[in-house]
C-alpha positions in Angstrom: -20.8 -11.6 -4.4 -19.3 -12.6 -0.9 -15.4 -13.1 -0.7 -15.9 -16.1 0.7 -18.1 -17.5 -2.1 -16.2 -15.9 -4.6 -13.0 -17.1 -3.2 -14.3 -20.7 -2.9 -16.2 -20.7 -6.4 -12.8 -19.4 -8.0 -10.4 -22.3 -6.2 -12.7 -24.5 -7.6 -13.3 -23.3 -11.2 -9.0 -22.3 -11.7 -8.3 -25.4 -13.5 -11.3 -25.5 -15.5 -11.2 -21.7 -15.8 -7.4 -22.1 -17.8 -8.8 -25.5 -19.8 -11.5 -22.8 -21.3 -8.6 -20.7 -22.2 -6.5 -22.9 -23.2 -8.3 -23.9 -25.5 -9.2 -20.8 -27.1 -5.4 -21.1 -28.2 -4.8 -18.4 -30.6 -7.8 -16.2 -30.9 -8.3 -13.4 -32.5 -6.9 -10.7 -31.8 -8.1 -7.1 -31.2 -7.9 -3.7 -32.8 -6.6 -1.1 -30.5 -7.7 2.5 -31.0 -4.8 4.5 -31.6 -3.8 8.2 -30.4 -1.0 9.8 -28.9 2.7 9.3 -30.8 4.1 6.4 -32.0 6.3 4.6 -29.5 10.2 4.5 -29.1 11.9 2.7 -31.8 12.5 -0.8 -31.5 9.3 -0.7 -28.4 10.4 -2.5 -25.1 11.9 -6.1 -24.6 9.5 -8.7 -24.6 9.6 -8.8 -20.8 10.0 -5.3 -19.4 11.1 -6.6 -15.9 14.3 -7.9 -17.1 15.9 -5.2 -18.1 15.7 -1.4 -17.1 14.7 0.8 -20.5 17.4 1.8 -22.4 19.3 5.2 -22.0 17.9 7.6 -24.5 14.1 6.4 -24.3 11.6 9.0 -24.5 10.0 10.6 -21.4 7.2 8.9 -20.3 5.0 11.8 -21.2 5.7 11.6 -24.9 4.4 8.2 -25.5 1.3 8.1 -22.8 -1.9 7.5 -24.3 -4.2 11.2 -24.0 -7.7 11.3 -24.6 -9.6 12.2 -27.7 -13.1 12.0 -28.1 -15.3 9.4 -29.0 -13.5 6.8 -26.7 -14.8 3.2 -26.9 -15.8 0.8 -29.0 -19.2 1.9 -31.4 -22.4 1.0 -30.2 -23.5 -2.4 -32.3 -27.3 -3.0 -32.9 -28.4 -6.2 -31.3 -28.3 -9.1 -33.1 -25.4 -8.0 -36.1 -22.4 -9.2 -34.4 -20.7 -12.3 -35.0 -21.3 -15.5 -32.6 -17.6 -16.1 -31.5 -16.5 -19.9 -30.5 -14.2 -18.7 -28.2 -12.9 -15.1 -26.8 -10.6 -13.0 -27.6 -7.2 -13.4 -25.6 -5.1 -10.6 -27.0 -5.0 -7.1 -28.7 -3.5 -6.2 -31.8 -2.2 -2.2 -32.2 0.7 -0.2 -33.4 3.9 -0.9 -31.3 3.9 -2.4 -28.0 0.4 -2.0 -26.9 -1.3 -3.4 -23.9 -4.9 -3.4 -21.9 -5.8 -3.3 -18.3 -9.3 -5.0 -17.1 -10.8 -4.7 -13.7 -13.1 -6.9 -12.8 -16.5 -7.3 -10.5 -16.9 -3.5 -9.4 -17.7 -0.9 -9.3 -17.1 -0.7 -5.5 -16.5 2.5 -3.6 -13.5 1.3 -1.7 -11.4 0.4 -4.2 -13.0 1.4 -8.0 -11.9 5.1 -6.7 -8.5 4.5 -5.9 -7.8 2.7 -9.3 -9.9 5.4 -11.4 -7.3 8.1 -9.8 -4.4 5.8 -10.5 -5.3 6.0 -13.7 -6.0 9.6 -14.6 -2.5 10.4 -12.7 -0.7 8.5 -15.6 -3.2 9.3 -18.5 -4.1 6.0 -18.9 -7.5 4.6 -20.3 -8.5 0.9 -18.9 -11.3 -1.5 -19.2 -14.0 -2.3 -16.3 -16.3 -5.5 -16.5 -18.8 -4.5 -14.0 -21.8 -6.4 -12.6 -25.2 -5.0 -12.5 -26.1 -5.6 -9.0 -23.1 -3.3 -8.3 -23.6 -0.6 -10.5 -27.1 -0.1 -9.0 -25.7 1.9 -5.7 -23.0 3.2 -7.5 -24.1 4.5 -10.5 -21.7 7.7 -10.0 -18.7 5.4 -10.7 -19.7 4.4 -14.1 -20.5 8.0 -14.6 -16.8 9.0 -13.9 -15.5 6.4 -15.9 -17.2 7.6 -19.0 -16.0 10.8 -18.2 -12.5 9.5 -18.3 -12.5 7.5 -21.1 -12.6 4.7 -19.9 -14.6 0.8 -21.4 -17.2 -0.6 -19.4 -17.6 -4.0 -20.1 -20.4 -6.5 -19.2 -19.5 -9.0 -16.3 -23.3 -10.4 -15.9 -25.2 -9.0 -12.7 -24.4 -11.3 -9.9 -21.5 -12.7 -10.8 -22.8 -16.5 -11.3 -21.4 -19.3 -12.8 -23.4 -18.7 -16.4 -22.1 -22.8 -17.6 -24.5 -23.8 -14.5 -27.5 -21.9 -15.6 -30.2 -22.6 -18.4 -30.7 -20.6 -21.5 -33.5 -17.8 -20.2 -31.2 -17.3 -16.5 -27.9 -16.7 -18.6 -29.9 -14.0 -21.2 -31.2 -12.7 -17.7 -28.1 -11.7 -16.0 -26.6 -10.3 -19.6 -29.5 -8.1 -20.4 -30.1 -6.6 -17.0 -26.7 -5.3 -17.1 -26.2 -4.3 -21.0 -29.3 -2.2 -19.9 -28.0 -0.4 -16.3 -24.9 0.1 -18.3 -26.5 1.5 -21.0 -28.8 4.0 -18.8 -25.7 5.0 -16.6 -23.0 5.0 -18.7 -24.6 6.5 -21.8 -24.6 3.3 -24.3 -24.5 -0.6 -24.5 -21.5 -2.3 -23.8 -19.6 -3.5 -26.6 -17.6 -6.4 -25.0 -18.7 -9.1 -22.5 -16.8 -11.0 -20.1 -17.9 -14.5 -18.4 -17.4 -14.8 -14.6 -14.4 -17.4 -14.0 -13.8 -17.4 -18.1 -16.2 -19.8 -17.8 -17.9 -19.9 -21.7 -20.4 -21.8 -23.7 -22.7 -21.8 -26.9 -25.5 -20.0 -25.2 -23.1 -16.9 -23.8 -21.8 -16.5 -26.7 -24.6 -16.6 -28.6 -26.7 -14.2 -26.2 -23.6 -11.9 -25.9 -24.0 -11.7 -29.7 -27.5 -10.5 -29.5 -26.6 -8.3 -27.1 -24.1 -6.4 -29.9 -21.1 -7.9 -27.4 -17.6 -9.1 -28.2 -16.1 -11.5 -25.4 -12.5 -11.3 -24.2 -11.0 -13.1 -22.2 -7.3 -12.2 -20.9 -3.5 -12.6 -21.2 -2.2 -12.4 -17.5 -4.3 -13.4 -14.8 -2.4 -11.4 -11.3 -4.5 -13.7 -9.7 -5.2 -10.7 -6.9 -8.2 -12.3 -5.6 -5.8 -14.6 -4.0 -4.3 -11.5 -2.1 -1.1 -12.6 -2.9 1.0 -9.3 -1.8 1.3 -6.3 -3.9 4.6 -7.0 -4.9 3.4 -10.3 -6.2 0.7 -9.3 -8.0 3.6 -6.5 -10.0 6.2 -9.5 -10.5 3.1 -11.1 -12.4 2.2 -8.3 -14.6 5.8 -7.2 -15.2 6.8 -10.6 -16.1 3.7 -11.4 -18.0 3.9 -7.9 -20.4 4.2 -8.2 -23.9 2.8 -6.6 -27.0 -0.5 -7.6 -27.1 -1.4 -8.8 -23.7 -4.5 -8.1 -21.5 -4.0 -7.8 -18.1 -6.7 -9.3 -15.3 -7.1 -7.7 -11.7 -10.4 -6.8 -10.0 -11.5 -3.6 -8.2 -13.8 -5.6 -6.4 -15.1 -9.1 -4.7 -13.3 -9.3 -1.4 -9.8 -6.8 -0.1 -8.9 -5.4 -2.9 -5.9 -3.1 -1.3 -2.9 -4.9 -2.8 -4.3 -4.7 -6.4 -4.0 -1.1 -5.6 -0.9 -0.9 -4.3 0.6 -3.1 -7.4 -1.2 -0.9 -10.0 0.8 2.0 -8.4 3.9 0.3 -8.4 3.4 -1.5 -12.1 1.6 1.3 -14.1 4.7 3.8 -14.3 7.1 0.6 -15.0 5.1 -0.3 -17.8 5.0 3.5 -18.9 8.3 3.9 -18.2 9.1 0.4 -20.3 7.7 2.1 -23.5 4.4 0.3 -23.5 1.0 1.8 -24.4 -1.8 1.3 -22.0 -5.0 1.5 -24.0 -8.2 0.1 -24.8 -9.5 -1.9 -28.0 -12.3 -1.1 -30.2 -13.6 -3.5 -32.4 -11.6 -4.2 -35.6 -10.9 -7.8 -35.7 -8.6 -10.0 -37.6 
């Protein structure tokens, strides 16, 4: 989608978008998929930027999450997943835990910078890609199953699914649970509405689809463009056990999202949190 009409679509749907949310409340939470060593004692303080770690904490490298095979959630046959009434907001895991989303790529200026990012620090993160993107840039999903890495089903043009009927919202989910499927190597697992904007019919289809929808924790409201440093005060002073971090890799100038995943990726890291990504155990 244009930045303009993304921009003007999202300005418009922000107060709505955080009612939906809102009033999701307390969802549940998500399963993470362990490896790697437990964290330092005690974990981080709840808010990371207001304090630097304490001496003694373990190097970085003993505590980020490595790869291990069969990475991602299990493939789920259409039609035996639960309907949700709301999404999932949080993840649940052993110690201080926390996920990274990426939304609307996969586009070749920016997906690439945040895929190397990423592999520099070990670090596994979720993309909710559209279909009409992942058509010319097929290679990017490729790479991102190579890594380890979730792909997650953002619709495939990015519309406002509350607007549309029944047939036009199982459309745009379909399409891309199947481009995903023949590029990536199997069905998405997890689902996520443009603008967190939800209903009966998205959840129901993302359902039959074998999906799970979630939602997020921390909005850097990047799209904004906002400054880089910004966008890091946000997710510094957002972290916390549990939270799921949203920035996009796509949908307009996406160069400060990069420069703040530079900056806020080692501070987490360095903070004693583990950046992963969630399979599907619920509670």
């Amino acid at each position: 989608m244009k930045k303009d009409q993304m921009i003007s679509r999202r300005k418009a749907l922000l107060v709505g978008g955080a009612a939906v949310l809102g009033a999701a409340g307390a969802a549940g939470t998500v399963r993470l998929l362990a490896a790697g060593p437990a964290p330092p004692p005690g974990g981080p303080p709840a808010n990371p930027a207001a304090g630097a770690p304490e001496a003694g904490a373990l190097r970085p490298s003993a505590y980020r999450l490595q790869p291990i095979a069969g990475y991602g959630p299990p493939r789920s046959a259409p039609g035996r997943t639960l309907v949700r009434h709301e999404p999932f907001l949080r993840i649940a895991g052993r110690g201080p835990t926390m996920v990274l989303t990426f939304d609307d790529g996969p586009d070749p200026r920016y997906t690439p910078h945040v895929l190397r990012t990423l592999k520099a620090h070990d670090v596994r993160a979720m993309f909710f890609v559209c279909g009409s993107m992942v058509v010319e840039h097929k290679d990017m999903l490729r790479e991102m199953a190579d890594e380890g890495h979730i792909v997650g089903n953002h619709t495939w043009s990015h519309p406002l699914l509350t607007g549309l009927g029944r047939s036009a919202i199982r459309s745009e989910m379909e399409r891309t649970s199947e481009i995903i499927e023949k590029t990536y190597g199997e069905r998405p697992g997890w689902f996520r509405a443009p603008y967190g904007a939800w209903n009966r019919a998205v959840f129901e289809f993302g359902a039959e689809l074998g999906m799970e929808p979630l939602a997020w924790t921390v909005d850097t409201l990047d799209w904004k463009e906002p400054g880089a440093r910004t966008i890091e005060r946000r997710v510094m002073k957002g972290a916390a056990p549990g939270v799921v971090v949203l920035a996009h890799d796509a949908g307009g100038d996406r160069s400060q999202s990069i420069r703040a995943l530079r900056d806020y990726l080692p501070r987490l890291l360095d903070s004693g949190y583990h950046l992963t990504v969630p399979r599907r155990q619920f509670t």
